[in-house]
VOKOLMAR-24092 format. One record per residue (C-alpha): x, y, z. Coordinates in pm, whole numbers, padded with zeros to 5 digits, always signed. Layout:
BEGIN
XYZ ...
//
This chain:
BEGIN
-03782-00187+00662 -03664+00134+00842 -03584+00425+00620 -03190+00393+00707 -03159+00022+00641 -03332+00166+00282 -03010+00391+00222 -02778+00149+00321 -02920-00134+00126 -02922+00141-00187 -02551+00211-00134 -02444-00143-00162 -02679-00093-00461 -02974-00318-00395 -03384-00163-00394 -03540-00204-00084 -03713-00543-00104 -03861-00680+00243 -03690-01051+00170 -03448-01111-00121 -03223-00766-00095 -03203-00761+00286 -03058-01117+00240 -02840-00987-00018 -02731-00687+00175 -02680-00883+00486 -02424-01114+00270 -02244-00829+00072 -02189-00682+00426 -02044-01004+00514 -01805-00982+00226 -01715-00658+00279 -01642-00755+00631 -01405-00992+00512 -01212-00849+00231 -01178-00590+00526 -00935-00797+00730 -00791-00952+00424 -00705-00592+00346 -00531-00514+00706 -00382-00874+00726 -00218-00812+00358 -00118-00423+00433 -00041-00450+00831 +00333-00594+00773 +00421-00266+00616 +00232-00033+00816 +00433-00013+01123 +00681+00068+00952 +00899+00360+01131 +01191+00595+01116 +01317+00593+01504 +01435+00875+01727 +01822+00874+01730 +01915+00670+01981 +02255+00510+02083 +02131+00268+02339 +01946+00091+02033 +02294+00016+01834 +02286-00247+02092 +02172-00589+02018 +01888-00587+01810 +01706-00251+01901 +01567-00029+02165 +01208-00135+02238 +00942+00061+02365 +00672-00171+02451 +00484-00162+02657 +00453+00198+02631 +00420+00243+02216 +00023+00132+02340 -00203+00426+02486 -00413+00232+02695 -00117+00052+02872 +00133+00380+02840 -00186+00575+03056 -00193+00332+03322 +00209+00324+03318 +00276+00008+03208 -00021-00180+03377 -00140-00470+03146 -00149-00805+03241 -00503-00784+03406 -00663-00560+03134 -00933-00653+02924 -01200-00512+02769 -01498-00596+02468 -01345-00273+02292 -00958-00331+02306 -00692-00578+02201 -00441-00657+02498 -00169-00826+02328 +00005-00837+02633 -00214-01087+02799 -00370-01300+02522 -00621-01433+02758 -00791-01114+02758 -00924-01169+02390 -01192-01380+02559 -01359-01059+02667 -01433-00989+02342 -01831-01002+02308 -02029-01254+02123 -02090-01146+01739 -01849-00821+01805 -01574-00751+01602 -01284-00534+01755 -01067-00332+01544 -00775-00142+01768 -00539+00096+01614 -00292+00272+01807 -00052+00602+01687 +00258+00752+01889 +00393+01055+01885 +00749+01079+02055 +01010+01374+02145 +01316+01294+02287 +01604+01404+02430 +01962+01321+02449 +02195+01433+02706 +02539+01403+02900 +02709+01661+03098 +02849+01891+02820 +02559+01922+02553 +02205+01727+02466 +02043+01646+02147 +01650+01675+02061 +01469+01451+01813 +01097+01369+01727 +00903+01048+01503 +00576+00998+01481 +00459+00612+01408 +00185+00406+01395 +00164+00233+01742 +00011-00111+01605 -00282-00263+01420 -00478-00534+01605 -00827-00695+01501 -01012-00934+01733 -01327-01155+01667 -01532-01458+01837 -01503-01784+01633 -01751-01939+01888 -01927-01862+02249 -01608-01954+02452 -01359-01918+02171 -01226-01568+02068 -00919-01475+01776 -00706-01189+01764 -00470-01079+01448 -00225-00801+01488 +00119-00642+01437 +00335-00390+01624 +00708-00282+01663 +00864-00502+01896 +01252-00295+01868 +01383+00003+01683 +01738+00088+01575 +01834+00434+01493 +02119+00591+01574 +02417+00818+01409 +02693+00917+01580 +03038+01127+01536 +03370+01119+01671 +03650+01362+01519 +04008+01267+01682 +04372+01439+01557 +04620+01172+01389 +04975+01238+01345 +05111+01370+01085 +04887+01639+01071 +04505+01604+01040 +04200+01415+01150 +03978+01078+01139 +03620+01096+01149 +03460+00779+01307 +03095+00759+01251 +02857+00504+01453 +02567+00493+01241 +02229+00201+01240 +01915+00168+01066 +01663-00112+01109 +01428-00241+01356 +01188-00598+01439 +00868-00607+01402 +00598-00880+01553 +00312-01045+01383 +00077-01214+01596 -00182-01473+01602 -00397-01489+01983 -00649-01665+02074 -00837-01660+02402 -01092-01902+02580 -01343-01862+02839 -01307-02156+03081 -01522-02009+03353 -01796-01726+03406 -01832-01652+03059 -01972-01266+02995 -02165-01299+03317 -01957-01076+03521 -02150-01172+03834 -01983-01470+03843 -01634-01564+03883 -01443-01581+03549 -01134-01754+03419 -00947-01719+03089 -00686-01834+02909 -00482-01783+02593 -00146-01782+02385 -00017-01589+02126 +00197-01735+01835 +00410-01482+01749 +00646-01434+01438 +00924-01180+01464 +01087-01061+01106 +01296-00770+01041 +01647-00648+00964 +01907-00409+01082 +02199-00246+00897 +02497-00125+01161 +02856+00024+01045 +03147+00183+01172 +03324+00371+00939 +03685+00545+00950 +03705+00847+00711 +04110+00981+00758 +04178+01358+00661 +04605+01289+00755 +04836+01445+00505 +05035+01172+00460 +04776+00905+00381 +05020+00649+00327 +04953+00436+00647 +04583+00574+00674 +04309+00430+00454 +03944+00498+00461 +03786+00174+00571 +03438+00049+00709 +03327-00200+00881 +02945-00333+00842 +02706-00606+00988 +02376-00696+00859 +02094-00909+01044 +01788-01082+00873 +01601-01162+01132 +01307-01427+01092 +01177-01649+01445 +00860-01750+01594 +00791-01724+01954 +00480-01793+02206 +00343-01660+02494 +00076-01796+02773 -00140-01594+02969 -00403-01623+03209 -00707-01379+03416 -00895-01457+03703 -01123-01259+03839 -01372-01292+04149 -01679-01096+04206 -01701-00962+04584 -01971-00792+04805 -02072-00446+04741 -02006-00419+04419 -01590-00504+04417 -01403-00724+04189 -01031-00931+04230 -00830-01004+03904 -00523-01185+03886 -00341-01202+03572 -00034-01412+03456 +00197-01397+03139 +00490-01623+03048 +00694-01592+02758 +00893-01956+02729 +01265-01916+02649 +01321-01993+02294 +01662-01944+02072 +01657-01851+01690 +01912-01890+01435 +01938-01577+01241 +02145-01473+00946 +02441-01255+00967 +02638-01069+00644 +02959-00974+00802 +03197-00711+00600 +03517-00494+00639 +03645-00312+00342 +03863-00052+00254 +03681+00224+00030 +03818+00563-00185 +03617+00882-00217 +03579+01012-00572 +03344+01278-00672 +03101+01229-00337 +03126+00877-00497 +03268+00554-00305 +03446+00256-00463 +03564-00056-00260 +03893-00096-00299 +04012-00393-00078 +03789-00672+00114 +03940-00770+00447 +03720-01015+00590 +03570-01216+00522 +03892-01399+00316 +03729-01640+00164 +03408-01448+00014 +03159-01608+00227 +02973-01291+00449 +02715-01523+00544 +02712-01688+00907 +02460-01813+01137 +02405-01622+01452 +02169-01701+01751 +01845-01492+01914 +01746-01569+02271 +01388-01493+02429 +01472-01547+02799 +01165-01702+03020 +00992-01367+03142 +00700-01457+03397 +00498-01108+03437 +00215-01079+03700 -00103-00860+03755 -00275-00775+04054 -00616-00519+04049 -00904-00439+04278 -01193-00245+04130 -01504-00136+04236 -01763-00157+03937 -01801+00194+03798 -01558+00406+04059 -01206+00344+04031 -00980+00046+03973 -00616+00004+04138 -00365-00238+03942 -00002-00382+03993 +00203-00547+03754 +00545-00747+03759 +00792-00856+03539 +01079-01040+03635 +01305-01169+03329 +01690-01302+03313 +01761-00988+03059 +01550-00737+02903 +01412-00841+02499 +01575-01057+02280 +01970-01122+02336 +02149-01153+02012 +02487-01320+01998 +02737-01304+01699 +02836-01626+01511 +03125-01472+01433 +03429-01588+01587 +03585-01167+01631 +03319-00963+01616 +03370-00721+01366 +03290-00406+01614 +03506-00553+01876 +03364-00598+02209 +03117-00365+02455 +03131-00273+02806 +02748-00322+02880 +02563-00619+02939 +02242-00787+02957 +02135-00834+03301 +01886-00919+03524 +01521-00734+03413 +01257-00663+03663 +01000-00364+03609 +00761-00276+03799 +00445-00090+03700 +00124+00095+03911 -00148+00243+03786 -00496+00418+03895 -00794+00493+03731 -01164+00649+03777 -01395+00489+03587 -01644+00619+03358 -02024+00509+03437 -02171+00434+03100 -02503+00485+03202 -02482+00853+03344 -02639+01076+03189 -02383+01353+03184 -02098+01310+02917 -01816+01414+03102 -01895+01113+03369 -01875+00838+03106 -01479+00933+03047 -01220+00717+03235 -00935+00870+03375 -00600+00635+03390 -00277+00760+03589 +00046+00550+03606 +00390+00519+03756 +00674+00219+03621 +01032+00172+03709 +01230-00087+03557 +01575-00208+03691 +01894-00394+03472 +01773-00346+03113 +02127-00266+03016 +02414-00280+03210 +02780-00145+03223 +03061-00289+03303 +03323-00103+03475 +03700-00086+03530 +03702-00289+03827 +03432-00519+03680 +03132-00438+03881 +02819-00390+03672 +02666-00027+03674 +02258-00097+03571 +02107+00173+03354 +01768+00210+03498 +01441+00372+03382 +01121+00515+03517 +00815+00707+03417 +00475+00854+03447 +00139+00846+03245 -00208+01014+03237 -00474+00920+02969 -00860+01007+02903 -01069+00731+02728 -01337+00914+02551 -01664+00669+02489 -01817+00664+02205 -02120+00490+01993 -02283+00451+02344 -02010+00346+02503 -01948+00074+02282 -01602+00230+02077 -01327+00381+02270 -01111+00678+02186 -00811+00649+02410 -00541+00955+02458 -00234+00931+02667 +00032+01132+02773 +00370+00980+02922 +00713+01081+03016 +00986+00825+03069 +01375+00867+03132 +01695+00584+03094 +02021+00607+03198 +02230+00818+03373 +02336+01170+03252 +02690+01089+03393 +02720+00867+03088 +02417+00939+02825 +02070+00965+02942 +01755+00939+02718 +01395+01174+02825 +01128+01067+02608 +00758+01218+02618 +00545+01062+02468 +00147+01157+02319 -00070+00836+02228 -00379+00802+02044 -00566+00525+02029 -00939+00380+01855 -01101+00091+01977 -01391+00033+01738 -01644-00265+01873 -01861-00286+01598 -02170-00565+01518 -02063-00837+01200 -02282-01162+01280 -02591-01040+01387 -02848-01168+01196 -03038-00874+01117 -03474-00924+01110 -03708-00724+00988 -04083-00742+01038 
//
């Protein structure tokens, strides 16, 4: 036995014995292995956890969402990701990619995002910054053709606090403040399976996948009226809160293709659909009228609901999204890709069981979704001998049309659009089996005639590829 296999058989606190201990330390790594993922699988619910950058456009529906873009590798390329895949990276946005995942690897992907933005109309703008954990993703072969992936990311944020002061008659003011907290999360199970081609990239390979997905989270919104009048008579402080627990389960379907060609050039095609699928959600409805004592407030009158009963059942749409990927790469140059997504609306559209919706109704709409997304890169070579020619460079462009829309006067629909930029490094490492990815990314939404919302963005991502089910010998 080598003289490192001694210390690490020591550390797990075994002597270094040519045939019992290097069994046992082969099955206490095994263990530890294990109670690894049990650990990330028990703690990942709570560790994407965020605060938000304040943002108004999230106050609407169920959140703001950022992905694709909240992932480093994806964010770098500008969105590109429905023909990516990799044995050192978890593409949750193609499941069928987990089939890349070598034989008796297991890959553990962690992503972090750092994000300053900035509000702005034409009289004054607003700057905010959050830092987050990006997701947590794990991925493992269960057999030759059959590889798992576990993970959990933000799917939608809401943050958002606003102020409006307006004069009342007689004499003095009311406050009206817009103010949200919450967000969704998404837990996901993936698997992947190699139908054709295998790891032999020579050959031409197929995959194919799903992910079963499970969306929780909740979201607090109010509207309250605080009234400064002198004569508060007809004036009464008053509020007027919703509250969403949200709990679904959705799928998605994807598929790769890609053909080997002469001189060294590959095809891939890649396809993800996300079926349409409606949730029933629960809804605590309340409007109240409140007093101020001390800093202190005290409900003084409940207006709705009348009969005590906040509790209603509301419904949350996935629309059918198809999203397609296009690439041409030649093996250890550069890569082109193209992706599509063409959807009915943009996320999840949430609709009130209410009968009046306690915050009235809103000019903007969901609309028709289609973003568009290219991105470049020059690849690494992972056998050159010089460092700085093993690092891939990535370079993107997206722009995505009707994610919100708003409705005006004469009823034509005014889309809020957005579009962006990205550059990333990914930094090889353990011989080019690990990954550390870093991205930069700018994106902008909306108009600045009505509010418009510049976000940079700085990712950092690890994709660790590291050896569980080898069996180890020793002569």
């Amino acid at each position: 036995m080598s003289f490192r296999r001694c210390v690490d058989v020591l550390i797990y606190g075994f002597a270094c014995d040519r045939k019992t201990n290097v069994t046992m330390y082969n099955e206490n790594m095994k263990r530890n292995n294990w109670l690894f993922l049990l650990f990330f699988l028990a703690n990942g619910f709570a560790a994407v956890a965020q605060n938000g950058i304040n943002s108004p456009f999230s106050q609407y529906g169920i959140g703001f969402s950022n992905l694709p873009y909240n992932v480093p590798a994806v964010s770098a390329l500008g969105g590109v990701a429905y023909t990516n895949a990799a044995s050192n990276m978890v593409n949750p946005f193609n499941p069928a990619s987990y089939a890349a995942v070598k034989q008796e690897s297991f890959v553990f992907d962690m992503g972090f995002c750092l994000e300053m933005a900035t509000l702005r109309d034409n009289q004054q703008s607003v700057f905010d910054a959050d830092g987050n954990i990006g997701y947590l993703t794990v991925a493992f072969p269960l057999t030759r053709w059959w590889k798992t992936a576990l993970g959990v990311m933000p799917l939608s944020d809401v943050n958002y606090y606003t102020v409006n002061v307006s004069p009342i008659t007689p004499g003095g003011e009311v406050k009206t403040m817009f103010e949200g907290v919450g967000g969704v999360s998404q837990f996901f199970w993936g698997n992947g399976f190699n139908i054709l081609g295998g790891d032999d990239n020579s050959k031409p390979q197929l995959r194919a996948g799903f992910n079963l997905n499970l969306l929780y989270g909740s979201d607090t919104s109010a509207v309250t009226f605080d009234f400064t009048a002198n004569d508060t008579t007809y004036f009464m402080n008053s509020r007027r809160q919703r509250d969403l627990a949200i709990r679904g389960l959705t799928i998605d379907l994807g598929l790769q293709y890609e053909q080997p060609l002469a001189d060294n050039y590959r095809f891939a095609a890649g396809l993800n659909v996300k079926p349409g699928r409606k949730m029933t959600i629960k809804e605590n409805a309340l409007v109240y009228t409140f007093v101020t004592n001390a800093a202190i407030e005290y409900m003084r009158d409940t207006i709705f609901p009348t009969d005590g009963n906040s509790e209603i059942e509301s419904t949350l749409q996935q629309p059918f999204t198809t999203g397609i990927g296009l690439s041409f790469q030649r093996d250890n140059l550069w890569r082109v890709a193209f992706d599509a997504t063409l959807a009915p609306w943009s996320g999840l559209k949430y609709v009130s069981g209410l009968q009046t919706p306690v915050f009235g109704t809103s000019s903007l709409r969901y609309s028709n979704n289609q973003r568009y997304a290219l991105g470049l890169q020059l690849l690494g070579n992972p056998n050159a001998t010089s460092y700085l020619r093993r690092i891939t460079i990535s370079a993107g462009v997206h722009y995505e049309s009707g994610r919100l829309s708003l409705q005006l006067a004469d009823n034509r629909d005014f889309r809020l659009d957005e579009w962006g930029v990205g550059l990333g490094f990914s930094l090889p490492m353990r011989k080019g089996r690990s990954v550390l990815n870093i991205s930069a990314a700018y994106s902008s939404f909306g108009t600045i005639d009505l509010l418009r919302r510049d976000v940079f963005t700085i990712g950092i991502s690890v994709g660790s590829c590291e050896s569980w089910f080898v069996k180890r010998k020793f002569n």
